[in-house]
Every structure is written in C-alpha cells, then in structure tokens.
N, C-alpha and C positions, 0 to 999 in steps of 0.2 A: 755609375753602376759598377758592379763588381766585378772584377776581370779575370779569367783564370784562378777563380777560388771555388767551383764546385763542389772539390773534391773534401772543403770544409763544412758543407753543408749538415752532416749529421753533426760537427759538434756547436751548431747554432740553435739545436732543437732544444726545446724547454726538458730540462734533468729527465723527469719523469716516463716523459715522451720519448726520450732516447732510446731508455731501458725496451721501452715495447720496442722501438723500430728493430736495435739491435735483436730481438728474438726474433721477430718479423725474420731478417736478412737473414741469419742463420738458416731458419727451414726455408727459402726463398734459394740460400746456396744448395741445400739436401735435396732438394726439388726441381733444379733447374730451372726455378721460377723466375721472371721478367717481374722487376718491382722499379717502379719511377716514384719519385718526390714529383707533384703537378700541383698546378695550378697559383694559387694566393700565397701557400708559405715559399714556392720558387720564387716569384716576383719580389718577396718582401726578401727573401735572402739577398734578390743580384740587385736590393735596392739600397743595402746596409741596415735594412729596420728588421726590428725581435721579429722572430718570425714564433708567433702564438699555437696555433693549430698545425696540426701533419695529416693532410691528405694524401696518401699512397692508392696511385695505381697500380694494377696487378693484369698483364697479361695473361690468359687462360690458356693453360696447356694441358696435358695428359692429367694432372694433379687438380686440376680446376683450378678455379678464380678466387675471388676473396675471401668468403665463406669457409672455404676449405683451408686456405691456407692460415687464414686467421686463428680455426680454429687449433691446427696446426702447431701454432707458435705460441698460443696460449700458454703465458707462467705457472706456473700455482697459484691459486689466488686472485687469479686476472677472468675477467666474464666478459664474453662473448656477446653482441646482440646482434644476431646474423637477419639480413632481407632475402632471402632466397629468389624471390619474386623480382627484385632488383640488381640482384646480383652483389650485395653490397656489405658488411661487416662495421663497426665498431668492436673496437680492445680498448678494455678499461680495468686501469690496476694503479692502485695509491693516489685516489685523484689524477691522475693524469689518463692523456686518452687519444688513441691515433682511428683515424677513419679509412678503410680501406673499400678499394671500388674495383669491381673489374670493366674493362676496356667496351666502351658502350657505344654504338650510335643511335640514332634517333631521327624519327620524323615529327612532325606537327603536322596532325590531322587539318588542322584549321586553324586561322590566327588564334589568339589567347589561349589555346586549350595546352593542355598538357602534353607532353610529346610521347609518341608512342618508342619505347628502347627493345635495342637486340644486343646481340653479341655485334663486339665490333673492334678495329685495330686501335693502337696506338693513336696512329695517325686521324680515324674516324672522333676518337673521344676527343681530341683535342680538338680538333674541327668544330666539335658540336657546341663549345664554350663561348661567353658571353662578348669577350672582349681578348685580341691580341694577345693585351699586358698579362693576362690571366691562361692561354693555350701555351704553357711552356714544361717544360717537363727535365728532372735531370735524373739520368738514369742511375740506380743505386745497387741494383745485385747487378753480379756476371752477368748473367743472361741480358738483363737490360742494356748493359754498357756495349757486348759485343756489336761491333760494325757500325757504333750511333756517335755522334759529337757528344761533349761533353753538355752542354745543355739545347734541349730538343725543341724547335720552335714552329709556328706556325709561319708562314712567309713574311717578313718583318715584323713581327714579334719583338725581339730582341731592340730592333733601330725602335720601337715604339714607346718601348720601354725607358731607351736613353733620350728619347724625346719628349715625355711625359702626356704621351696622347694615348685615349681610349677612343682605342676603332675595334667596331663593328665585324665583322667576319663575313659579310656577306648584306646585299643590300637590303633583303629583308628580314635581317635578324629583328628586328623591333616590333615584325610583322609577328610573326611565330612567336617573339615572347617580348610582351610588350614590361611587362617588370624589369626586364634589362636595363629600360631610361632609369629606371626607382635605383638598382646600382649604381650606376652611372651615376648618380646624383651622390649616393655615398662616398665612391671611388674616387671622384678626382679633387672632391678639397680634401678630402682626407688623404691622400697621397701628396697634392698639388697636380694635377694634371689635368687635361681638359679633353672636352667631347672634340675629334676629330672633324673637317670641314665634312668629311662626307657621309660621315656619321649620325652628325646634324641632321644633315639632309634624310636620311635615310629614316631617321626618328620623325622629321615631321612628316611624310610620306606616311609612314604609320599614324600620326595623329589626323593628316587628311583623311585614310580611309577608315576611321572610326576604330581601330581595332582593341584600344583600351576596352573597347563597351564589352569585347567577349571574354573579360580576366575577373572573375569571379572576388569578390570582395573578402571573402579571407585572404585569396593569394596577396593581393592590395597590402592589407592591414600587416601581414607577416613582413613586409618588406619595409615600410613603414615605421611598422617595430623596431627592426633591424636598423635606420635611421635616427633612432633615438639611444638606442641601447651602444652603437658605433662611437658614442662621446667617449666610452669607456678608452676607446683609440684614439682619441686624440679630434673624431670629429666634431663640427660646431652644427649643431641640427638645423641653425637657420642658415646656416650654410648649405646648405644641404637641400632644405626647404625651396630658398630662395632660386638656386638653380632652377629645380621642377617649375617653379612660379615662372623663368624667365623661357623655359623649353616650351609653355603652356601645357603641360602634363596635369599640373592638378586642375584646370578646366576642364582637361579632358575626364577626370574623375567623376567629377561632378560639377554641373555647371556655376560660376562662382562662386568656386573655391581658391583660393590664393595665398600666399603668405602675409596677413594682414600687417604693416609695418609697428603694430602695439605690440606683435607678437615677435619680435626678432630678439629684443633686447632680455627678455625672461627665459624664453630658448637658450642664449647663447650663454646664458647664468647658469642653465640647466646643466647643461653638457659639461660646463666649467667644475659644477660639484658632480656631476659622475666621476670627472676624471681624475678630481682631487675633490673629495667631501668636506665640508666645510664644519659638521660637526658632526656625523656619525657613517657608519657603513650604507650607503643605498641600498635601494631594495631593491631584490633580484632582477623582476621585471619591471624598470622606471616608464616602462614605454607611455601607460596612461597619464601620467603627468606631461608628456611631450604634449599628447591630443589635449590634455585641457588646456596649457598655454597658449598651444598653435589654435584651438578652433573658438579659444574665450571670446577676444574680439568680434568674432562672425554674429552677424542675428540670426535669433534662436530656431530661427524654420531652415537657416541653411547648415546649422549644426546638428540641426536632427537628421535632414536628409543627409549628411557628412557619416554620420555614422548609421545610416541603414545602408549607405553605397560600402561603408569597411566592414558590413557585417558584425556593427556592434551591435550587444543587447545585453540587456539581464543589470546586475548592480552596476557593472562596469558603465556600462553607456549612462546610467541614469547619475552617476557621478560627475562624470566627461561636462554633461550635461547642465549640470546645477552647478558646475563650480566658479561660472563667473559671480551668479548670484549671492555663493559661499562665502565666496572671499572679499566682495565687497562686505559684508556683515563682518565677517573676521575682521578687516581692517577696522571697522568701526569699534567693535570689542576692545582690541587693541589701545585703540586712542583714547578710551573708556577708561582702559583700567587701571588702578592703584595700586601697584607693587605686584610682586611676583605670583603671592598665593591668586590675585584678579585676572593674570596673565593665563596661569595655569588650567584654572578653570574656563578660559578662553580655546584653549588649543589642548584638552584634553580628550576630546574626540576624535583626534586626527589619527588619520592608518600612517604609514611610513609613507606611500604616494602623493597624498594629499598635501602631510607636510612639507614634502620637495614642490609641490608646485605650487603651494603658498608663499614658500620661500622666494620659490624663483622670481616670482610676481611681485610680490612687497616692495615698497619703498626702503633706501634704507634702514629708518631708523625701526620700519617692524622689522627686516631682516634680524636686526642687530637683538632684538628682545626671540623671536625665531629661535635662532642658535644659542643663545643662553639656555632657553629653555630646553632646547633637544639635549644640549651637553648635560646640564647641571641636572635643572630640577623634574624634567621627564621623568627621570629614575630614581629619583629621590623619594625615600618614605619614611612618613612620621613614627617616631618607636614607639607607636600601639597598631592595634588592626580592630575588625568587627568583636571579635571575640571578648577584647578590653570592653566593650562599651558594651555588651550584652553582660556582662558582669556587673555593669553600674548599672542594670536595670533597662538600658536603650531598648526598645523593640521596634520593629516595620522600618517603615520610610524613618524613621525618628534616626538611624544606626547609621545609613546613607549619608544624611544630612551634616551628622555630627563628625564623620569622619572626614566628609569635604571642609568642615569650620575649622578642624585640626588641620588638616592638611594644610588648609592656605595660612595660617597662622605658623606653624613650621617654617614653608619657605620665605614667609615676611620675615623669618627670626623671633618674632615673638612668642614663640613656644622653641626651647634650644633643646632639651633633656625631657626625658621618658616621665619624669615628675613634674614637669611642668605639661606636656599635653595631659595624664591622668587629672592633673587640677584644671586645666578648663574641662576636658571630657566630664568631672562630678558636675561644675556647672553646667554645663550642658542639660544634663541626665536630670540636675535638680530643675533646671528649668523648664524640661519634654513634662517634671510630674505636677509641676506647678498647673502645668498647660491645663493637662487631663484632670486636675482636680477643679479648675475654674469651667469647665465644660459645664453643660444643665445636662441633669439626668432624664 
C-alpha cells in the first residue's frame, strides 16, 4: 500500500476529472469549505490501481453542502445535476465527471429497506459505508486538512486495507443492507481480498434471519448489473458468481439458484472480451448477456422465477429467456452453413447483446466464424441498395429477397464489383418476371 504519498493524490485523478476537482478546491478555498477525496477512489490510490471515479465529500457549513458548492465551481460549459432532497451534486464537463456528497448519516427503518439520511459529520458518513477498505477519506482543501492526519480512517481501516480483508463495520451491517454480500462478492476478486472471519459470520446471521427476502428485486438486479459490467475492471463475473454460490446468497435469492458449473467457462469468456473485445466495441450495458450465460443451464421454470425475483420483464426478460433455445439453433445454423454469405444470414438478426453471449457460449470453431463476421462482413455492403433493384423492375418481397441473394454472393466473393451484383440483380429481376408471367390469371 502507499505510504506517505496522499499529498499526490489529485495528480492520479483521470485528466478530465482533475480540471473539475481543481475548480471544485478553488471555491472550497473562497468558502472555507471542508472537501475530502472518500471512499473507492482513496482505496484504489493507497492501493497503486488507476483510481477511475472522484467521489468528493463536502462538509456543510455556512455556504451549504454539495449543491451549492458545486454549483459554485461550475466552469463555463460544465452542468450541474444537483439532488436537493439528498443533498448530493454531479459536475460534468468534456466527458469527464466528479460526484460530490454532503456529509450524511443514516438509519435503516428495517432490514432490506432503504435507509432513512440526515445531515451528519465526517465521522458519521464514513461510519455509515459498507466495508473498512472503503470508510477512508483524505482530506483536500484547508479546511479539510486542518487538525486531521493525512488520510482519515475508520478504526483499522488502513491495517485492513494492507491486509486485503473486507470487514463489515458493525455486526449487523448485512442486516440493514443485505446487497453489501452482492459488493462483497465484486470487491474482493476484483481487488484480491477476502470476506473477513467475522464478516462471514455476520452475513450468514443475515442469511439465517431471512433478511435478503426484504430487498426488492430491482435493488438485486442493479447490483447484479454492477457484477457484470465490473469485467470492464478487471473482474471475472464467475468469480464473482461463484463466491455468492459459495456464501449461499444466491439461494437466498431464490431458491435453487446457484452458479451452474456450464456457466462458469462462457462467464469468464464474457468479462474477458469486456475487458479486451475480441472484435468490436461492447455494448454499453452487457449486463443481459451475463443473465443469459449464468441463468442458460437452469430449467426453464427456475429461470422464469430468477427473473420475476430481479424484476425482469418486457423484451429483456423474454430474451434472458429464450436464449438457450436460440443458441442451440444458432449452433446448428452454423454447422449448416456454406461460406460466409450462409454465415451471415445466420447471425444477421443479432443486437450487439445477443452476439456477445453467443460468443461467449460457442465452441471454438463458431467463436472463430463469430468474430469474422462481427469484424468483417457485419458491415460489409454490396455496391447496389433497394433503389438498384426497383429500377430493374423488383417490387414487394421480390427487392428483400434479391438483395439478401446479392448480399450473400458478395461476401462468398462471387459477386466483386458494382457490375457484377447489377448482372445478377437483371437476372434476378428477369427471373421474379419469368415467375409472374407463368402464374394462371
């Protein structure tokens, strides 16, 4: 861990990010504002890893809390998205973007629910957070700095941190928010560190008194999400999985649910081309492709209840859904077809999701025809369009059809040049009028 380098901490932040923090600190000095770097980007600094996001706490003083100060520091050009109700800001300017909070505490009415927040110290905000490794704070303006260490911790915090362990803050932290195991299961392959002894403990104490049952199934699914989309950092989602499996968490979700071990190896493929894509940009949100790999294996009555317990519905679930069915056909297509134009028309239906988790799934040798086709011929087009062919006479479904014969005839190579698809497209045309003259009137 990092030793006596805090004072380096703003020049670790991402370019972008900088620029706002420094405006930030400037009206934070004109204001006698208390501003702290907390939480995930302190950890990832005193860890030596990129520190990605800037969460800045904001002490409330005469001049108020984040809101105000945000709005404050605002550049030219740079927008505001203030929570009033939460006390809370985002700044955003040139793609980049800092999250600013003011100083909260919090109760939880009842296990799973939402916690009820007020105004609250340093000391209270940091308290309230999920895990040790994560309540650390290094202070950044004057005000922050005076009468404080250089980095602000909860009670071993810091030893927890050089010991690679996630503990709990108190025994019923898992009680009050049971999604914390769902971190927990991010945090420590993705770091290397591990759930604490009495942490453990503390979590199955929560899985004894049932209290996952009271965490509503979006909150679930968001975290879940978050589990998938974390490959982009480096984590392995059946990593990640397999934990939950081994805590019995995902039992507690829903009863037998688990990480089926079909599902570990096209997981681990998943996160692999998040992290490095294998033939193009991912899509934003890859998270549905995690749920088809992970829930394929299951039978079909406990993947339906798997996604009415995450609050899925609508096209999505009905995807989730069908795609073991999918992809066995796909495979089959595959092994079917004859050259690239048979390929194409194969996996010409697919959104960007679908074809990440076909991918994922495939045996090599479709992998391998997969990524051909994503790279090459996905965006490959024949030099005519509908237009061509409704000049040679094509009309209705006839224009459709004749454009899919050119097309796959293209990427076979048998059609190279713009004068070669116009001479099959006449054939064609002459053969749609052959068609309609042999019809009975």
């Amino acid at each position: 861990m990092r030793r006596g380098a805090p004072g380096q901490v703003l020049d670790s932040l991402p370019a972008g990010a900088r620029a706002l923090v420094d405006a930030v600190l400037a009206e934070a000095e004109a204001r006698g504002a208390a501003v702290h770097l907390v939480g995930g980007p302190v950890r990832d600094f005193l860890l030596g890893r990129p520190v990605r996001d800037v969460d800045l706490l904001v002490e409330r003083g005469p001049a108020g809390g984040a809101p105000e100060l945000a709005r404050a520091a605002a550049p030219a050009g740079a927008r505001v998205v203030a929570h009033e109700r939460f006390a809370t800001a985002k700044l955003e300017a040139g793609g980049a973007a800092v999250d600013l909070a003011s100083a909260r505490a919090e109760h939880y009415p009842r296990p799973g629910a939402l916690p009820e927040v007020r105004a609250g110290s340093l000391d209270e905000d940091l308290a309230r957070r999920d895990f040790s490794a994560n309540a650390l704070a290094i202070p950044l303006s004057s005000a922050a700095r005076r009468g404080r260490p250089a980095v602000i911790e909860v009670p071993g915090g810091l030893a927890d941190l050089d010991a690679g362990v996630l503990r709990v803050l108190h025994a019923r932290s898992f009680h009050d928010d049971p999604t914390r195991a769902l971190r927990a299961a991010r945090l420590a392959p993705r770091l290397g560190f591990r759930l604490a002894r009495a942490s453990a403990s503390a979590l199955r104490a929560a899985l004894r008194d049932g209290a996952f049952g009271g965490v509503t199934g979006e909150r679930l699914r968001a975290e879940l999400e978050k589990l998938v989309e974390d490959a982009r950092l480096g984590l392995d989602p059946a990593r990640a999985l397999r934990a939950l499996d081994s805590w019995h968490v995902l039992a507690a979700l829903e009863p037998g649910l688990a990480l089926p071990p079909a599902a570990a190896a096209p997981l681990r493929r998943l996160g692999r081309a998040l992290a490095a894509p294998p033939f193009e940009a991912p899509p934003a949100r890859p998270a549905s492709a995690g749920f088809m790999l992970w829930l394929a294996p299951l039978d079909a009555a406990l993947r339906r209840r798997v996604l009415r317990r995450l609050a899925l519905e609508g096209a999505g679930a009905r995807a989730i859904g069908a795609f073991p069915a999918q992809h066995a056909a796909l495979l089959r297509a595959l092994a079917r077809a004859r050259g690239r134009g048979a390929c194409d028309a194969a996996l010409s239906a697919l959104d960007d999701v679908a074809l990440l988790a076909h991918w994922a799934a495939a045996p090599p040798a479709a992998r391998r025809r997969l990524e051909r086709w994503a790279r090459e011929d996905r965006a490959s087009a024949p030099p005519l369009d509908g237009r061509d062919l409704l000049a040679l006479g094509l009309r209705g479904p006839a224009v459709g059809a004749a454009l899919a014969r050119v097309r796959a005839a293209w990427l076979d190579r048998d059609v190279r040049s713009r004068d070669d698809a116009l001479a099959l497209a006449r054939e064609l045309a002459g053969a749609a009028r052959g068609a309609r003259a042999r019809r009975p009137r």
